[in-house]
C-alpha positions, 0 to 999 in steps of 0.5 A, spaced: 775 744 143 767 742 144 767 735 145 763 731 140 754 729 142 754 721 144 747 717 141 744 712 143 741 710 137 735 703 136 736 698 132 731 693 129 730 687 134 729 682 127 731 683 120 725 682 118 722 688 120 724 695 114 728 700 120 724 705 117 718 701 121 721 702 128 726 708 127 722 715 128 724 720 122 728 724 126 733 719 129 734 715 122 737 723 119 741 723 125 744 715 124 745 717 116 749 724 119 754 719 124 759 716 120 762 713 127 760 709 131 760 704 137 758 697 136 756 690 139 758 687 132 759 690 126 757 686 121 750 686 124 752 694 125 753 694 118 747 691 116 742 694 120 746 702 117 745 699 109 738 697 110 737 705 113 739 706 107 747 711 109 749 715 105 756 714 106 759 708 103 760 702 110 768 702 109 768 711 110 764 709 116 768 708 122 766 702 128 769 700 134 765 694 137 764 693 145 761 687 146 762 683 153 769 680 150 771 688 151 777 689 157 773 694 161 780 698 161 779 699 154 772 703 153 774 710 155 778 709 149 772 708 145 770 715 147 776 719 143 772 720 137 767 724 141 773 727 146 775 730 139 769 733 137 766 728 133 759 726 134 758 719 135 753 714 135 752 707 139 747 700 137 747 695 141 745 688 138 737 689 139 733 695 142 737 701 145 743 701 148 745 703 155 740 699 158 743 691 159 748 691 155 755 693 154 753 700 152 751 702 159 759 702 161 760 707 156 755 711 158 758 711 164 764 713 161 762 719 158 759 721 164 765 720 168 768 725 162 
């Protein structure tokens, strides 16, 4: 089995700004094909993905939340869906993830894969 592509997807810095202001076409088709994602919080990620406009109805679409409360331990796990072929798409909180903040350990995690 191929494993599934992990993105690293922008997220508005303020609410008051229209997503399509700040998210290249490209990467607002690629965040409404994803319906799992890795999160900081996801009432924001709910938010943020509505205001994109998805497709999908938010109780069909699957977040895991890793904010700096998530044991170190566990953020392998947070991988499977990618592990089982799923494509899977990771915000975090304000900007791209990976850079400052708890995505950059699940990175690290993929890499290690």
């Amino acid at each position: 089995m191929t494993a599934g592509r992990l993105f690293l997807l922008p997220a508005w810095l303020s609410e008051d700004t229209p997503p399509a202001d700040v998210v290249p076409p490209a990467v607002m088709a690629r965040i409404h094909a994803l319906d799992t994602f890795v999160v900081e919080d996801a009432k924001s990620a709910r938010r943020f993905l509505a205001a994109c406009g998805h497709p999908k109805p938010m109780r069909e679409i699957a977040m895991a939340q890793l904010n700096e409360h998530t044991p170190k331990g566990q953020v392998a796990a947070l991988l499977a869906p990618a592990l089982e072929g799923r494509d899977l798409g990771v915000f975090s909180e304000a900007g791209v993830p990976a850079v400052a903040d708890p995505g950059a350990l699940l990175v690290a995690e993929a890499h290690a894969c």
